[in-house]
C-alpha positions as CSV (number, residue, x, y, z in Angstrom):
1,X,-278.1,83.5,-107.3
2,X,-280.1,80.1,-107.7
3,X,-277.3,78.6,-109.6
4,X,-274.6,79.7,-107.4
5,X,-276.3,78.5,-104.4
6,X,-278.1,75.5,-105.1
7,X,-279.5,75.3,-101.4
8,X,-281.3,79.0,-101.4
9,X,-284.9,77.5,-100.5
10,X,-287.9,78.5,-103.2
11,X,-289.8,81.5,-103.5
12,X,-292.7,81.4,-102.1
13,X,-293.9,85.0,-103.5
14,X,-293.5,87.1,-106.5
15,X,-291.8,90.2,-105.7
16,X,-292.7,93.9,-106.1
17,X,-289.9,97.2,-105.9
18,X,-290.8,100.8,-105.1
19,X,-286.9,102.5,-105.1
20,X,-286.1,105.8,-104.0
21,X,-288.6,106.8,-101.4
22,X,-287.7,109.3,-98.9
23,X,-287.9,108.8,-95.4
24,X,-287.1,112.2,-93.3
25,X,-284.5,112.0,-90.8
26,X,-285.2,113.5,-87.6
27,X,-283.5,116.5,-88.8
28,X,-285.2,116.4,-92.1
29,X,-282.4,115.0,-94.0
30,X,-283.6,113.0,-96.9
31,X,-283.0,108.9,-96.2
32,X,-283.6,107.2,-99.5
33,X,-285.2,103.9,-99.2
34,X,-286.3,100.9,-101.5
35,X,-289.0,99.1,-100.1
36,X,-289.2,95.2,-101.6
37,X,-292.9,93.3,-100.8
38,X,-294.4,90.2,-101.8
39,X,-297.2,90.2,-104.6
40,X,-299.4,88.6,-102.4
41,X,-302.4,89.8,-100.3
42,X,-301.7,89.4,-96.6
43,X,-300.2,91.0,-93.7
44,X,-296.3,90.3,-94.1
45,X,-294.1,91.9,-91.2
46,X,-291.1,93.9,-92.5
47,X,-287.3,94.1,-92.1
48,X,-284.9,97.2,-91.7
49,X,-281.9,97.2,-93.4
50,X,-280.0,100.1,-93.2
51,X,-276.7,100.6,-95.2
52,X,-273.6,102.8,-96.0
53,X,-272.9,100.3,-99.1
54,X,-275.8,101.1,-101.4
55,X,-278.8,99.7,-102.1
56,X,-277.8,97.5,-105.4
57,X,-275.3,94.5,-105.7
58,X,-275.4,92.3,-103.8
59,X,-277.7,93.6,-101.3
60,X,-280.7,94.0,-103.7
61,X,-280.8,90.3,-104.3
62,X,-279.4,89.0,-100.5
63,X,-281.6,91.1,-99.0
64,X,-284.4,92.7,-101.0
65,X,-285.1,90.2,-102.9
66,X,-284.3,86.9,-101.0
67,X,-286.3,87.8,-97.9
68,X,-289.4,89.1,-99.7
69,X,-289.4,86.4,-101.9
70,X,-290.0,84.3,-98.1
71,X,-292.9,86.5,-97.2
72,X,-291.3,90.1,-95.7
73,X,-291.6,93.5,-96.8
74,X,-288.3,94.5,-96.9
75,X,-287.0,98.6,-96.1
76,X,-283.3,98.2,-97.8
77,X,-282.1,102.0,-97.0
78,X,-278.8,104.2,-97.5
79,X,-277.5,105.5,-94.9
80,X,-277.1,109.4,-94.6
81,X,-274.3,110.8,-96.7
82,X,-274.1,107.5,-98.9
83,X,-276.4,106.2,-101.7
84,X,-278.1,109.1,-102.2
85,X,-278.9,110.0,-98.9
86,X,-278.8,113.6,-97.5
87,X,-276.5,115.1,-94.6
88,X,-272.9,114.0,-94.0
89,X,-272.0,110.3,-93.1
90,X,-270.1,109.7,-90.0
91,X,-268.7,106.6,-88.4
92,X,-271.8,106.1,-85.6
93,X,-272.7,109.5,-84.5
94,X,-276.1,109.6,-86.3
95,X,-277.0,105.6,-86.9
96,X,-279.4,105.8,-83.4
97,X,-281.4,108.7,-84.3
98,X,-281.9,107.8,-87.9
99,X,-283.2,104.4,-87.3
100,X,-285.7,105.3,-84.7
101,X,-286.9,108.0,-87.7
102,X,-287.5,104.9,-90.1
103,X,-289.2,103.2,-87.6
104,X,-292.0,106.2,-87.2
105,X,-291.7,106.6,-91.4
106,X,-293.1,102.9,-91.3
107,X,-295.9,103.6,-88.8
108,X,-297.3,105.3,-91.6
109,X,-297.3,103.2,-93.7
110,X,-300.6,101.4,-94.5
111,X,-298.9,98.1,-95.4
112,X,-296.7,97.9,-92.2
113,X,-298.8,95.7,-89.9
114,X,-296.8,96.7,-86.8
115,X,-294.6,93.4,-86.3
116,X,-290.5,94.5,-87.5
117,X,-287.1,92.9,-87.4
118,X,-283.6,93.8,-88.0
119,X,-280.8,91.4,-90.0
120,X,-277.6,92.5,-92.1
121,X,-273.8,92.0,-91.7
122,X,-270.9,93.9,-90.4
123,X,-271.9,97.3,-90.4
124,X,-275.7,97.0,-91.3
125,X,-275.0,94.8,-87.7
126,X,-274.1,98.3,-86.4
127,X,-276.9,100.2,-86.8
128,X,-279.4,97.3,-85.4
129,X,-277.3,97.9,-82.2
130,X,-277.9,101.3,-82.4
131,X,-282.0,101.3,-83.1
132,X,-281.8,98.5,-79.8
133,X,-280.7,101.8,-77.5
134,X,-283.9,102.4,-77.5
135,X,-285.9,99.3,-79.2
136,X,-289.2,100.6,-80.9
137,X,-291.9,98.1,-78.9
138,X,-292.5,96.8,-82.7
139,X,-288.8,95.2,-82.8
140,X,-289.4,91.5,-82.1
141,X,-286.3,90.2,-84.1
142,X,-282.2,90.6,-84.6
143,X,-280.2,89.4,-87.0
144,X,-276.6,90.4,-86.6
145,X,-274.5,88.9,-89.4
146,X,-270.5,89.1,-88.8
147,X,-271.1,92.8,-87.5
148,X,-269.8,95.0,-85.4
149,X,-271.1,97.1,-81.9
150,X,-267.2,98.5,-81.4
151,X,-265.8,101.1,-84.1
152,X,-262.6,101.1,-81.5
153,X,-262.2,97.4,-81.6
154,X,-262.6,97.3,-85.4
155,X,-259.5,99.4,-86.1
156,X,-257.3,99.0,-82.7
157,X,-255.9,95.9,-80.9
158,X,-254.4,97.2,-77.5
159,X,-253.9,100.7,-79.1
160,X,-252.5,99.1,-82.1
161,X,-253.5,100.2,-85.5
162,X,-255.1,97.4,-87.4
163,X,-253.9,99.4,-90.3
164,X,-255.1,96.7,-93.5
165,X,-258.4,96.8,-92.2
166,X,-258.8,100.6,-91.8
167,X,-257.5,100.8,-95.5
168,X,-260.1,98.4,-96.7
169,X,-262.9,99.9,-94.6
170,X,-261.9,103.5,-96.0
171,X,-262.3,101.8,-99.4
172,X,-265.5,100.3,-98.7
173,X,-267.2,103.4,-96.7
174,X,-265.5,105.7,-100.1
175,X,-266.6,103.5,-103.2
176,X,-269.3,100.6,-102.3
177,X,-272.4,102.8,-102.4
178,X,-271.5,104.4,-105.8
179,X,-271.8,100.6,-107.0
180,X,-269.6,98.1,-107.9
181,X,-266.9,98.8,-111.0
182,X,-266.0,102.0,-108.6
183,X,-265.6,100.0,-105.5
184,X,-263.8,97.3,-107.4
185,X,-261.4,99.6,-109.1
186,X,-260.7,101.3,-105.7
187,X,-259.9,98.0,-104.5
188,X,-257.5,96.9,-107.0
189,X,-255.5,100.2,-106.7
190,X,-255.2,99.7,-103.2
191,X,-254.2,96.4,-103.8
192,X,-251.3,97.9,-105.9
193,X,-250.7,100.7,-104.0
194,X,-250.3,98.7,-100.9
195,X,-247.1,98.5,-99.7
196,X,-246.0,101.6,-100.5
197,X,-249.0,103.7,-98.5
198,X,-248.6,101.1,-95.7
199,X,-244.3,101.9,-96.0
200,X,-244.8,105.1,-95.7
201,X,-242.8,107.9,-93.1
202,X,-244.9,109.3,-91.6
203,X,-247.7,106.8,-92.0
204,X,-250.0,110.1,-91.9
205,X,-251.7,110.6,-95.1
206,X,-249.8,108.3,-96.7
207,X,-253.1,106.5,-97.8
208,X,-254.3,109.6,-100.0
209,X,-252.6,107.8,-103.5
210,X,-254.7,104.7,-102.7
211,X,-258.0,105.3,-102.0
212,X,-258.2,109.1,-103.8
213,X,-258.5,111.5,-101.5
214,X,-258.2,113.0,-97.9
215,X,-261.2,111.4,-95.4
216,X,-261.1,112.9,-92.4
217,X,-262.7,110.2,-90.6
218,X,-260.2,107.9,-91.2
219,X,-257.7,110.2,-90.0
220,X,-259.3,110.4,-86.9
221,X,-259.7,106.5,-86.4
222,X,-255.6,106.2,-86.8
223,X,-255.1,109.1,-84.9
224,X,-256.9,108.1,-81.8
225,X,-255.6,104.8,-80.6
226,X,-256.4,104.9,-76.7
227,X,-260.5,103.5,-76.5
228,X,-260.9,106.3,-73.6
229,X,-260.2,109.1,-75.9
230,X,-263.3,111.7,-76.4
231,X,-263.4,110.5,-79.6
232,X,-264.9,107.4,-79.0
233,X,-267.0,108.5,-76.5
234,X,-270.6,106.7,-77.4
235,X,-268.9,104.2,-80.6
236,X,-269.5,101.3,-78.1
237,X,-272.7,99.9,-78.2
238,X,-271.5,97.0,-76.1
239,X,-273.8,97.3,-73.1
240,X,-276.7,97.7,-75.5
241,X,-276.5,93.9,-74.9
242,X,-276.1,94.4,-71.4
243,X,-280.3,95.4,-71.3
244,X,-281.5,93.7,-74.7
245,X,-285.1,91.7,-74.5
246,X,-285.3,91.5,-78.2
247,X,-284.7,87.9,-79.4
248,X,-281.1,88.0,-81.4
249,X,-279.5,85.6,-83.5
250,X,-275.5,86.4,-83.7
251,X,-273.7,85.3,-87.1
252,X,-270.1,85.2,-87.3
253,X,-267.1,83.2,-88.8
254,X,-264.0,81.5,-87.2
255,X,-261.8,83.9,-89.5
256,X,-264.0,86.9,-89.1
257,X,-262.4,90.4,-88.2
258,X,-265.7,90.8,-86.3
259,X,-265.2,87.5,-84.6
260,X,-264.6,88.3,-81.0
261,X,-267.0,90.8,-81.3
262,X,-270.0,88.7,-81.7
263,X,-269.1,86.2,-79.3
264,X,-268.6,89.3,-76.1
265,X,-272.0,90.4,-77.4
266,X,-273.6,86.2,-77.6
267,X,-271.8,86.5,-73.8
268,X,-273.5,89.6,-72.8
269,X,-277.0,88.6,-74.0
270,X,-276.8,85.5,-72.4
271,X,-276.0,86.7,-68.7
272,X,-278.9,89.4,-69.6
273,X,-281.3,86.4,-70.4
274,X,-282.2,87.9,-73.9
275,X,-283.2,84.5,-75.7
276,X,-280.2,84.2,-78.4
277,X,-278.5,82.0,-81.0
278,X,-275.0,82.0,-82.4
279,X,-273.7,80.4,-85.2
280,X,-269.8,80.4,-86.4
281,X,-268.8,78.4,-89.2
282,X,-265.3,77.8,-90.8
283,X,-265.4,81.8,-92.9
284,X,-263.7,84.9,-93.5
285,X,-265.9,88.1,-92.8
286,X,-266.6,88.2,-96.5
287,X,-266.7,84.6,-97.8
288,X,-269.9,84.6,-94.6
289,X,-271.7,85.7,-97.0
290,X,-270.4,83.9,-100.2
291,X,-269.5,80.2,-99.3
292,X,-271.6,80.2,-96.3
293,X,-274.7,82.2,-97.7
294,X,-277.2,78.9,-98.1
295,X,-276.2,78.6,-94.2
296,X,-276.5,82.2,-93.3
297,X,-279.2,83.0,-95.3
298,X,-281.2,79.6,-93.6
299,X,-280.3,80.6,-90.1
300,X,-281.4,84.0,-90.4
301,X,-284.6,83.1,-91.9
302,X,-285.1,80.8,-89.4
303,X,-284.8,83.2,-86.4
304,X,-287.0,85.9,-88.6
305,X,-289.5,83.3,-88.9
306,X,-289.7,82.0,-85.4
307,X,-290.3,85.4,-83.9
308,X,-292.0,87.4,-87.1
309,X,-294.4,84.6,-87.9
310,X,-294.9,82.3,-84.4
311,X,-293.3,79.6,-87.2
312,X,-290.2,77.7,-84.7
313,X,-290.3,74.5,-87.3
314,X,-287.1,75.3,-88.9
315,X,-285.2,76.4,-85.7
316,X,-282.3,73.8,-84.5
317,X,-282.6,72.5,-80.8
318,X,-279.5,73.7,-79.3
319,X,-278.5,77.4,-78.9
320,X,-275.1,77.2,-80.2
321,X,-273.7,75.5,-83.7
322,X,-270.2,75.8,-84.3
323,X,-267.8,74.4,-87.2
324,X,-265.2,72.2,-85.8
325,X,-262.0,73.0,-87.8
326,X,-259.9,70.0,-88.5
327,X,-262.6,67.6,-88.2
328,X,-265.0,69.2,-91.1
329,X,-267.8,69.3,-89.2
330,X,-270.5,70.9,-87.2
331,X,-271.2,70.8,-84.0
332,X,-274.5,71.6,-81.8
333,X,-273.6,72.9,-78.6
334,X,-275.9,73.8,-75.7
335,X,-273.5,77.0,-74.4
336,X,-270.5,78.8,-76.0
337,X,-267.9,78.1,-74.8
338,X,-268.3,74.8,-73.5
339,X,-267.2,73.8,-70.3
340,X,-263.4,72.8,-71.1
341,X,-260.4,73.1,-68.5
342,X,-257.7,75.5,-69.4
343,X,-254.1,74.2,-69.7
344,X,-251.0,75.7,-70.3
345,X,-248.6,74.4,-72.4
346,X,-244.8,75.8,-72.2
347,X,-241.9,76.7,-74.4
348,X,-238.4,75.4,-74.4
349,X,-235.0,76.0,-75.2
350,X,-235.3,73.2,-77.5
351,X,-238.3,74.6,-79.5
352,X,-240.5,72.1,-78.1
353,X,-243.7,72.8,-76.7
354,X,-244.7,71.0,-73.5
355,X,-247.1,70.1,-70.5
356,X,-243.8,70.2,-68.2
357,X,-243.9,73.5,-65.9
358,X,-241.0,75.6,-65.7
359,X,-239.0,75.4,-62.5
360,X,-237.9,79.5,-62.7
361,X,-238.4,82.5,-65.2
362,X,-234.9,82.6,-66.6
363,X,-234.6,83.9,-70.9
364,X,-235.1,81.1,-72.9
365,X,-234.5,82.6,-76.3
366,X,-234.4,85.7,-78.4
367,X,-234.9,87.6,-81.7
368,X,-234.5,90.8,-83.7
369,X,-237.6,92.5,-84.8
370,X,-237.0,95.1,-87.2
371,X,-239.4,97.6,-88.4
372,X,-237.5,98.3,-91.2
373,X,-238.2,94.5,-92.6
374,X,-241.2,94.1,-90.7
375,X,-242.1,90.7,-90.0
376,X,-245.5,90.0,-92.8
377,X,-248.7,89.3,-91.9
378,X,-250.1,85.6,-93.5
379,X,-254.0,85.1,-93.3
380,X,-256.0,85.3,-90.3
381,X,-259.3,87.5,-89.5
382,X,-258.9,90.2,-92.7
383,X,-261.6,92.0,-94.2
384,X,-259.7,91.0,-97.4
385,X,-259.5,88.5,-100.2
386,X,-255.9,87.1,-98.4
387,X,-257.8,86.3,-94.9
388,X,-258.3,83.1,-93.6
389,X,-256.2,79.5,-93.0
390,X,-252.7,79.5,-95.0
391,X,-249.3,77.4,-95.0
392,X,-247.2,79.6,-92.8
393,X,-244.0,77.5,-93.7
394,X,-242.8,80.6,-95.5
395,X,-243.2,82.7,-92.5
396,X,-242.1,80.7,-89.9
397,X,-238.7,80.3,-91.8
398,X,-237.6,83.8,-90.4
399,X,-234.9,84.6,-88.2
400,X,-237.4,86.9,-86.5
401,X,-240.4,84.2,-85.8
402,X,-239.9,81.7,-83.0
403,X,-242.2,78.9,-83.0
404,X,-242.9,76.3,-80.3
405,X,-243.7,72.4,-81.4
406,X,-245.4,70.2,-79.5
407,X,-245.5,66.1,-80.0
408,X,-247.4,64.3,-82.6
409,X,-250.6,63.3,-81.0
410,X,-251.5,60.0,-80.2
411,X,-255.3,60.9,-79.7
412,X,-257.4,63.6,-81.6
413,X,-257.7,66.8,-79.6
414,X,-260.3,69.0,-79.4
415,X,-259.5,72.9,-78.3
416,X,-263.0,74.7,-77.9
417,X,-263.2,78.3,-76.5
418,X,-261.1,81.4,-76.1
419,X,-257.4,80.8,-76.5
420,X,-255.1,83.1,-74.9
421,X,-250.8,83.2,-74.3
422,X,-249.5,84.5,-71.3
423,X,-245.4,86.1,-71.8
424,X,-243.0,87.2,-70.0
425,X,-240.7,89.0,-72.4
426,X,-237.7,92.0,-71.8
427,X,-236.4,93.7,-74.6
428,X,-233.3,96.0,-75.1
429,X,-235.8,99.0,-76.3
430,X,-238.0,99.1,-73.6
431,X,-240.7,99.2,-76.7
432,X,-242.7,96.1,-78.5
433,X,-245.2,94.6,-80.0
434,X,-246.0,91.0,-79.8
435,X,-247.8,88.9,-82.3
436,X,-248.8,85.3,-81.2
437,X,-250.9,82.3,-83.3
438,X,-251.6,78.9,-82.9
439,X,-250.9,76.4,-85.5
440,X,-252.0,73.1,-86.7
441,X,-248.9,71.4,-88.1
442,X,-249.7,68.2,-90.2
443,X,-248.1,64.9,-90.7
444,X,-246.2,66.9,-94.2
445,X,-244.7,69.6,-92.2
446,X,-248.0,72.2,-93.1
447,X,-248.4,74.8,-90.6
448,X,-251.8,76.8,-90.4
449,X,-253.1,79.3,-88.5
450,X,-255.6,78.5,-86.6
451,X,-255.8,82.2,-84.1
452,X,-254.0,84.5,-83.0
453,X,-253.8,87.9,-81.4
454,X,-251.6,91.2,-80.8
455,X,-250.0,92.9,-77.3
456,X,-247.9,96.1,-76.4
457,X,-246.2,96.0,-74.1
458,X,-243.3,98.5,-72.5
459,X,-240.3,97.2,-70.2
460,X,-237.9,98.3,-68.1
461,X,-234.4,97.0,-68.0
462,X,-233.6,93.3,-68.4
463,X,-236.7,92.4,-65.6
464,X,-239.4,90.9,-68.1
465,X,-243.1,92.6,-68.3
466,X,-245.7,90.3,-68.3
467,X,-248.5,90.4,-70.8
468,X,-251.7,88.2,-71.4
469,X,-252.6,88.4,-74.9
470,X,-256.1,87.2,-75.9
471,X,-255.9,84.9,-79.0
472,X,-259.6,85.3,-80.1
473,X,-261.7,81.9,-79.6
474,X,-261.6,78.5,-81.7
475,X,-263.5,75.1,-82.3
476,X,-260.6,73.2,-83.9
477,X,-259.9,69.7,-83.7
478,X,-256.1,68.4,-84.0
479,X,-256.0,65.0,-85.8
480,X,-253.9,62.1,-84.7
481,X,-250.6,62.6,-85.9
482,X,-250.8,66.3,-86.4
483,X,-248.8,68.7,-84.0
484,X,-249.6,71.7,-82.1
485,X,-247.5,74.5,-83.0
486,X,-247.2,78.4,-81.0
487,X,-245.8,81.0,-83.3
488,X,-244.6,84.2,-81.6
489,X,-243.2,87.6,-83.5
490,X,-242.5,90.9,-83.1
491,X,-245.7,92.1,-85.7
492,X,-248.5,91.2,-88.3
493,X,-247.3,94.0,-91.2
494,X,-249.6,95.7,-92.9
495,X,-252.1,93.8,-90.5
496,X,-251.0,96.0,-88.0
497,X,-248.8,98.9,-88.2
498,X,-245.3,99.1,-87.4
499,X,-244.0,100.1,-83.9
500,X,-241.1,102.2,-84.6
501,X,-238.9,100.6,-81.3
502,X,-238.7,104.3,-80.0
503,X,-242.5,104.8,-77.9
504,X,-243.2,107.8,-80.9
505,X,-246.9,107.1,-82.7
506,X,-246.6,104.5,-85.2
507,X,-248.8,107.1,-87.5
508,X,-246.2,109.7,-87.3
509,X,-242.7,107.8,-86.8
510,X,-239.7,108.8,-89.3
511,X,-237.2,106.8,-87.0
512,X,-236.9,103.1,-86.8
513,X,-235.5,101.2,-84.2
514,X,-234.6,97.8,-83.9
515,X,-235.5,96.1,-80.7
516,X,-233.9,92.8,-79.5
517,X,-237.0,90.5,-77.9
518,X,-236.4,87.9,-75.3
519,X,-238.9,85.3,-74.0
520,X,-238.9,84.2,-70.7
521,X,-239.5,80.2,-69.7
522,X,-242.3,81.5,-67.2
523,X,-244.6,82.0,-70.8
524,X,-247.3,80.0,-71.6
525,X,-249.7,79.0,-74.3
526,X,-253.3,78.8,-73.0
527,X,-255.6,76.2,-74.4
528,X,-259.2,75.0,-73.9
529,X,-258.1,72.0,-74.2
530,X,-260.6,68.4,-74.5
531,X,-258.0,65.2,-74.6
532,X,-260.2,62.3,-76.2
533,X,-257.7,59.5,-74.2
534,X,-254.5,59.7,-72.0
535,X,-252.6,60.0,-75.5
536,X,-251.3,63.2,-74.3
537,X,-248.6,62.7,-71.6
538,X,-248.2,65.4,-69.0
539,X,-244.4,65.7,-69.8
540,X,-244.9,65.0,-73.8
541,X,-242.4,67.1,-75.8
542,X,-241.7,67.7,-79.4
């Protein structure tokens, strides 16, 4: 780990291992449990990790190791049903319960000296959410690290199936905890087996081949796309935030599938006046903790240290640091988002994409979108290797994306906060999806993504329906001479599923319709927009 990150600080401790201890759930279910300590004599307080991914590579050394080495005991635990554990895993249903189990396992223990925190990423963010229902009075500290409070939110956008993701999480839940050549072998044959399970009519089952069996679960999650289905009732753990004390540091990346959930919960901790940080950097929910581990791994420590240890000398002044895309470089900020005015900036006939305001709502242009050649997902907030910034020159060479250009800029602009698209759009079907993304389009002609976001929407007639679409949130800069770009489609596939055209279940669709999409001038891209000079004119055009 040393070599690969030459920034990890240096052990202060030697490190001791007991593995396989059993802690008893409440229902007497066997949780197994490696418990990592320094060799030193002292009082040390102790973390909680709990996880459905095993308890060896790479969470041994990230976790176990790293953090005892820096003075914690460390309880690295499977969750039920994986690693070992007893009982049946299920998507959230048991996470609450468990943990609060652990926490009275440790009371008993003769080296735990009373004083606990909580860090991990994704879904070890999960279950800290879930033990903060009812925080134990030892909790003092949160580390949530690119994770999740919303199961829904993870595998739906507007009761769209995020289908790549659910794939790769069904991978990850399946084959991570039996270690890694498993969970890499699953991965590759999902890899190859990809377009033909995510092709598939009826989408239903289709994923069997790929991942090597039937998991109910993950039938359920495709099956239930509306958030106030039964189902979900108690996934969301979003108002856990709403009520928090516990001091909790939030840990995301720009390209992050889990992005916009961190920031609602950084949002709902701050108007609840738990004392919280937040970090984003320029990563993917995986390379967070690759590329940006020395950052990650320093933050976290940080935080643990300030409220384990009474130790605030390594914790930054300012509540927010962000990674400014574009410009390289990061950026302390006293809120997120900062306090930026919102402007829209419109389409024309032309392809241009200007400051001007329409003067009526009239069509403005149109294109097919057929689900039988789906338009391809590039990049963006994935949970796999292809996330992240890429040159959508390829993509936006297709009959069935329309993009919007705006000038080359005469000053650098700075767009900082949530970015949204507000459309007015008929269609001949009366069914659609729309994709939308910004772009930063360089002096060469490069187009990258910068965000982007999914709507459904239904019509009626030729009168347009009128849809805000949230675009997730940014800190990007765009350089002098570069050009902002908005990108608009009729899908993201396999990011999201197909809609068939003809308002049946994407999941269980045999028929395919085309449907003809027209935008309307009243649409608008919605930026939080900082100009540096007058270099933007209010009538500037591409």
């Amino acid at each position: 780990m040393r070599a690969t990150w030459r920034r990890l600080p240096a052990k202060l401790h030697d490190v001791g291992w007991e593995p396989g201890l059993v802690v008893p759930a409440a229902d007497g279910s066997p949780l197994i449990t490696d418990h990592y300590f320094p060799r030193t004599e002292g009082d040390f307080p102790t973390l909680l990790v709990r996880s459905p991914y095993g308890r060896g590579v790479p969470w041994s050394p990230m976790y176990g190791l790293l953090f005892a080495e820096q003075g914690f005991h460390v309880i690295l635990q499977s969750c039920r049903g994986t690693g070992g554990s007893g009982g049946a895993f299920d998507l959230w249903r048991n996470e609450a319960a468990d943990g609060q189990a652990t926490v009275s396992w440790l009371r008993e223990q003769p080296w735990f000296n009373g004083t606990l925190g909580t860090v991990g990423p994704s879904y070890l963010g999960y279950v800290q959410w879930a033990l903060a229902v009812d925080p134990p009075p030892e909790l003092k500290a949160m580390v949530v690290q690119v994770g999740m409070y919303d199961p829904y939110a993870l595998f739906h956008a507007d009761g769209v199936l995020r289908l790549e993701t659910a794939l790769a999480v069904g991978v990850g839940m399946t084959y991570q905890h039996q270690g890694m050549p498993p969970f890499l072998r699953a991965t590759l044959r999902l890899q190859r087996r990809l377009r033909d399970v995510t092709t598939a009519q009826p989408l239903r089952g289709a994923y069997v081949s790929a991942l090597g069996g039937e998991l109910p679960w993950l039938d359920d999650v495709m099956t239930h796309p509306d958030p106030k289905d039964a189902y979900w009732h108690g996934a969301s753990l979003a108002q856990v935030a709403e009520r928090l004390s516990v001091p909790t540091s939030l840990i995301t990346g720009w390209h992050d599938a889990l992005a916009d959930q961190t920031l609602e919960q950084y949002d709902r901790l701050r108007k609840a006046g738990c004392e919280t940080a937040l970090l984003v950097g320029p990563w993917t929910h995986t390379s967070a903790l690759q590329q940006g581990w020395p950052e990650v791994f320093a933050e976290s420590l940080s935080w643990l240290r300030t409220h384990l240890y009474a130790d605030p000398s390594g914790l930054r002044l300012t509540r927010v640091r962000v990674h400014v895309g574009g410009e390289n470089a990061w950026r302390d900020l006293e809120e997120w988002p900062p306090a930026t005015a919102v402007d829209p900036w419109f389409p024309t006939a032309q392809g241009h994409l200007t400051r001007q305001p329409p003067t009526d709502s009239a069509p403005l242009t149109s294109f097919r979108y057929d689900p039988a050649d789906p338009t391809p997902s590039l990049g963006g907030p994935l949970l796999s290797r292809t996330a992240g910034p890429r040159d959508n020159r390829s993509l936006e060479a297709r009959d069935d994306v329309l993009t919007f250009t705006g000038p080359p800029l005469t000053e650098p602009v700075d767009i900082l906060g949530p970015v949204s698209a507000r459309l007015s759009i008929s269609t001949d079907t009366g069914h659609a999806d729309v994709f939308t993304r910004l772009c930063d389009v360089d002096p060469q002609g490069r187009s990258v993504n910068i965000c982007d976001g999914l709507g459904r929407l239904r019509t009626d007639g030729q009168e347009p329906s009128r849809i805000t679409v949230p675009m997730s949130s940014t800190a990007h800069r765009f350089a002098i001479g570069h050009r902002i770009r908005w990108q608009i489609s009729g899908g993201a596939h396999p990011r999201y599923a197909r809609n068939p055209g003809t308002g049946q279940s994407p999941v269980d669709a045999t028929t395919f319709t085309p449907v003809r999409i027209t935008l309307h001038t009243d649409s608008a891209l919605m930026l939080a927009m900082h100009a540096h000079s007058s270099g933007l004119s209010p009538a500037g055009n591409g």
